[in-house]
N, C-alpha and C positions, 0 to 999 in steps of 0.2 A: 214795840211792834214785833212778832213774831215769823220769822222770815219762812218761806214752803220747808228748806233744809234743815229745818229744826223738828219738821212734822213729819219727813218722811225720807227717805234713804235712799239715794238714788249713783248708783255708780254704773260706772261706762264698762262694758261688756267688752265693747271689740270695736275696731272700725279698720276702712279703707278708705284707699283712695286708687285714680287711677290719673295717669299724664300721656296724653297722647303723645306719638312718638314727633310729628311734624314740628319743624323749628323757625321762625323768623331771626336770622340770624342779626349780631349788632350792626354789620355792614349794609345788609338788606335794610332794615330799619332806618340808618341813616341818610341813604339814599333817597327811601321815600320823604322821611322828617325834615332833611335838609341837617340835622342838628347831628355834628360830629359825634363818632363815636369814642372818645374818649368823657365827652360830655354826658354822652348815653349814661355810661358806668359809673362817672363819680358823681353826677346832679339827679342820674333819676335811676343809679344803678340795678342798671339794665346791660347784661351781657347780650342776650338771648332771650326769648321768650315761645311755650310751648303754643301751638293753634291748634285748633280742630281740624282734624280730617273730611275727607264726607262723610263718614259715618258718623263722627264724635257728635251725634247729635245732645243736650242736655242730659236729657232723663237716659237715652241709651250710654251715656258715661255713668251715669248714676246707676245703672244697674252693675256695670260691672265693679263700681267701688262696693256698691251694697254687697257683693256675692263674694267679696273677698272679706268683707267684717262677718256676714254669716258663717262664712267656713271659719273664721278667726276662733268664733265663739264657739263652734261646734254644734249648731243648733237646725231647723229648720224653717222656711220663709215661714211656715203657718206658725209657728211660734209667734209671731210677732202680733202685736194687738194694735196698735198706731205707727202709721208712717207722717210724719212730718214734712214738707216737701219743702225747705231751704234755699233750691237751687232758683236759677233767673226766670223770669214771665218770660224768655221770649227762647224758643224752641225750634223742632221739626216744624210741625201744625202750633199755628196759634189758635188760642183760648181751648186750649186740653187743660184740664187740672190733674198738673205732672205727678200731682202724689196718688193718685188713683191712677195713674199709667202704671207708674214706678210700683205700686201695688199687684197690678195686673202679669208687669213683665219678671218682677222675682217670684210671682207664683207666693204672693200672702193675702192664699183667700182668706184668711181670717183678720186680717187688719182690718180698719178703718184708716182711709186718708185725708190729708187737705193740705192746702198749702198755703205760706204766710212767705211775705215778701220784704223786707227790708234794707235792699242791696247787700253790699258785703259786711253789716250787722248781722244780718238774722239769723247767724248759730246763737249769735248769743243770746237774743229774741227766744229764739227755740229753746234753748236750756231752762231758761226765764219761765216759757209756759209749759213744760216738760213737767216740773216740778207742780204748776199749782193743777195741771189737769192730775194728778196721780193724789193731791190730795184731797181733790173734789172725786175722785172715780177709783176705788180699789181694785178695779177689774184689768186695771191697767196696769201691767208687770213690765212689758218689754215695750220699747217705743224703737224705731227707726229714725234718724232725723240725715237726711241724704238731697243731694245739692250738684248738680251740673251748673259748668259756666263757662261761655265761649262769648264773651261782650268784646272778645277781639275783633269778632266781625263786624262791630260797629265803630269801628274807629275810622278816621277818615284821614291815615296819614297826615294827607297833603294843607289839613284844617290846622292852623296854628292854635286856633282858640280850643285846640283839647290837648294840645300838648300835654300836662300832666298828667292826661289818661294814655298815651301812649303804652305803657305798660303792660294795659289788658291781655290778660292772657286765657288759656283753658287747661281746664282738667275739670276733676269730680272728686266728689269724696263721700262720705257717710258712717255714723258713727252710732250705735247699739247702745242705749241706758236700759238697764234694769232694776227693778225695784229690791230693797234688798240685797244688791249686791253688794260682798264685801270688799270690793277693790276701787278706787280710782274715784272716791265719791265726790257728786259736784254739788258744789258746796253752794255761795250767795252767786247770782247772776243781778247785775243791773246794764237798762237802758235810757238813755238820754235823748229827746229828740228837739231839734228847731224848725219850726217850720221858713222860718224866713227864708231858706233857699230851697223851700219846696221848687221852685220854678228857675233855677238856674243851670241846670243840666238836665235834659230832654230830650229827646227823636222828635223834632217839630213831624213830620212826615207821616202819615200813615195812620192819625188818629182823628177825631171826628173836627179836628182843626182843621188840617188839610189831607181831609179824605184823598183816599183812593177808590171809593167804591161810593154807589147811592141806593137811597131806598128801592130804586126801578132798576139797579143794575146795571146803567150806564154806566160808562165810563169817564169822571170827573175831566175838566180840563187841569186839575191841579195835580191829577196822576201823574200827568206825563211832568209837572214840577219837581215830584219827589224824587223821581229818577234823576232829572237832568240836571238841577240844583243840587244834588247827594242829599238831603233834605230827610234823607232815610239810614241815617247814620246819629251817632251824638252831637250834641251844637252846645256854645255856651253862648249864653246871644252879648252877657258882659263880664267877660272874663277878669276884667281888672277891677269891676263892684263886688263880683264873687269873692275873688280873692284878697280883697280889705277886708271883707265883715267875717271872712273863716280863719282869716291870720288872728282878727283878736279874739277867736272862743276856738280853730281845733285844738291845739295843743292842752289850753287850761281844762277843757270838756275831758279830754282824754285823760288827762289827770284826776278828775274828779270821779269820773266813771271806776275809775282801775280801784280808786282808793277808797269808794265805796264797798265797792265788790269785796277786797280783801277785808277792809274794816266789818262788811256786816257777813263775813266769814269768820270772824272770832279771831284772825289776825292781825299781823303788822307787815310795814314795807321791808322789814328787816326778814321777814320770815319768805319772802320770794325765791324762788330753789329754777323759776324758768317761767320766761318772760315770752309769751306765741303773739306776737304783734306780725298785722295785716305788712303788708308789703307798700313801703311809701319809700321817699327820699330821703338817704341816707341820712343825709341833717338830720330831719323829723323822727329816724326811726334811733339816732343816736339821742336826740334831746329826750326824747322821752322813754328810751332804758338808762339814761344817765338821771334821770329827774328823781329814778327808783334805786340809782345806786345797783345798775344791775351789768355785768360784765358780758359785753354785745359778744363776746367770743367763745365766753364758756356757758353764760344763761340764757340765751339766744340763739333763732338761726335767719341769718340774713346771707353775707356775703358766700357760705359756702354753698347756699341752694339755691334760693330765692333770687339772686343776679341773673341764673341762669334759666330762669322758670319764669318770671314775670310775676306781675298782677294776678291772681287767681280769683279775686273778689272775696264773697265770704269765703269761699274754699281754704284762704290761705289761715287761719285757725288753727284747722286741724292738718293740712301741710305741713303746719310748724310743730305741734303734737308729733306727726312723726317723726319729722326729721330730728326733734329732740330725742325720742328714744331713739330711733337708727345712730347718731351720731352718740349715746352715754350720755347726752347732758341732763335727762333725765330720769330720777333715781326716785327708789322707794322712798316716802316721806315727804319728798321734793313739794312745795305747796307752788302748784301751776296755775298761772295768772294770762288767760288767753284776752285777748281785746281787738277791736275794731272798730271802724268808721264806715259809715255808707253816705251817698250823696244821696242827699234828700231834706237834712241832715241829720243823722244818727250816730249816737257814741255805744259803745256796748262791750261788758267785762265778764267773763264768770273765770271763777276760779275751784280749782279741783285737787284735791288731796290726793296725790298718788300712792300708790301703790297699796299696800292692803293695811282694814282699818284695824 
């Protein structure tokens, strides 16, 4: 089997990110959670976590991540030929397709947008189809792949049954692949998905289950449910089935995904130089950079950023990308191994050869 990175040359230009300045602090948090904060930091290490402002709307974070990898690169929006839209379905306005907002608002009349969803997977989704749309369409040199996330606001403290999403947090980010480029090239990307919990984390509220709205434009009697029930937040309706059937496949999946990824990169586990793992519980995020043999202190970045930032969803990827170069852990040659999980269920790895080829 011939993998897209074999057909065609794809490396990362530039990217941003951006972290709004507002903070839910660990005492605030615990207050509302009930769940002490020394608990907070060592079970779900959680310092602090950044929120959206009013303005931090999605796609409005996404532009100023994008306008910082534009300038990074030195280039201009019309450069760009495809915008990728990463970031969450749920926004300012609902049903805008944010990659033709996020189009409109950096000023790239000449992209084409769309957007593809996979909770906090879908950079690696995107890298995934980055590579086969470039070698189905040579027209395509520069792509954007940019992503707002603020599912803080769906969290419902006071809900015990999301306790492990607690975390959720905001920012944006967005990251510039060119064809041709000779730096930072991204190499095999794989995805893994299960449906069996397609249906165990959801917004009962607001969708054509328990509308808010009717064909005639009255106004349901189950409106006034979604408000009063909070029914308009996350819910897990069985939190303790969810979490038997994800204890026996996340970890092994996440293993499988990473070790594809490198393996059908032309590497090994031996060759990992920096390990960009999503933001989970420290357990979790120790078992599996130990499973790679990989030093959570100098190939990794968790307890120096991420304690204090939160859950980012997919954002946290390229969060980690920076924070590994801002911090040195990332070096010319360095073979970079990002991965991720989304609830739905989705596993997802691409890995990137740094620095120039």
């Amino acid at each position: 089997m011939i993998n897209a990175h074999e057909l065609v040359k794809v490396g990362i230009e530039s990217w941003g990110i951006y972290i709004p300045e507002l903070r839910h602090s660990g005492e605030y948090i615990a207050e509302r959670t009930g769940i002490p904060q020394n608990i907070l930091k060592t079970k779900f290490g959680l310092n602090s976590k950044s929120i959206a402002g009013p303005e931090d709307h999605n796609v409005a974070m996404a532009v100023k991540a994008s306008n910082v990898a534009i300038r990074r690169a030195g280039i201009n929006a019309k450069d760009i030929d495809l915008i990728i839209w990463a970031g969450e379905v749920y926004d300012k306005y609902l049903l805008q397709t944010y990659g033709i907002k996020l189009q409109n608002d950096i000023g790239a009349a000449n992209a084409m947008g769309f957007d593809i969803n996979q909770r906090c997977a879908t950079f690696m989704l995107a890298f995934n189809l980055v590579k086969g749309l470039m070698v189905m369409d040579s027209r395509i040199r520069r792509v954007l792949i940019a992503s707002g996330y603020r599912n803080c606001d769906l969290i419902n403290y006071e809900n015990p049954r999301t306790r492990f999403m607690t975390s959720l947090s905001a920012s944006a980010v967005a990251i510039l692949l060119k064809r041709d480029h000779p730096e930072n090239i991204l190499l095999a990307s794989e995805v893994i998905t299960d449906g069996q919990f397609s249906e165990d984390v959801y917004i009962p509220g607001g969708g054509s289950g328990i509308p808010v709205t009717t064909p005639g434009g009255d106004i349901p009697p189950t409106a006034y449910d979604v408000i009063a029930k909070k029914l308009n937040y996350l819910e897990i309706p069985d939190p303790e089935s969810m979490k038997n059937r994800l204890d026996k496949l996340s970890m092994a999946n996440f293993i499988k995904v990473i070790d594809s990824a490198i393996r059908n990169s032309g590497y090994s586990r031996k060759d990992i130089g920096y390990l960009g793992l999503l933001h989970m519980k420290p357990s979790a995020f120790d078992h599996v950079a130990g499973e790679f043999g990989v030093d959570v202190k100098a190939k990794t970045t968790y307890w120096d950023e991420f304690v204090n930032l939160g859950h980012m969803g997919q954002n946290d990827g390229i969060m980690s990308l920076e924070f590994g170069i801002r911090h040195n852990k990332i070096k010319p040659g360095d073979l970079v191994v990002l991965a991720a999980a989304g609830i739905g269920y989705s596993w997802g790895a691409a890995c990137i050869k740094w620095g120039r080829a």
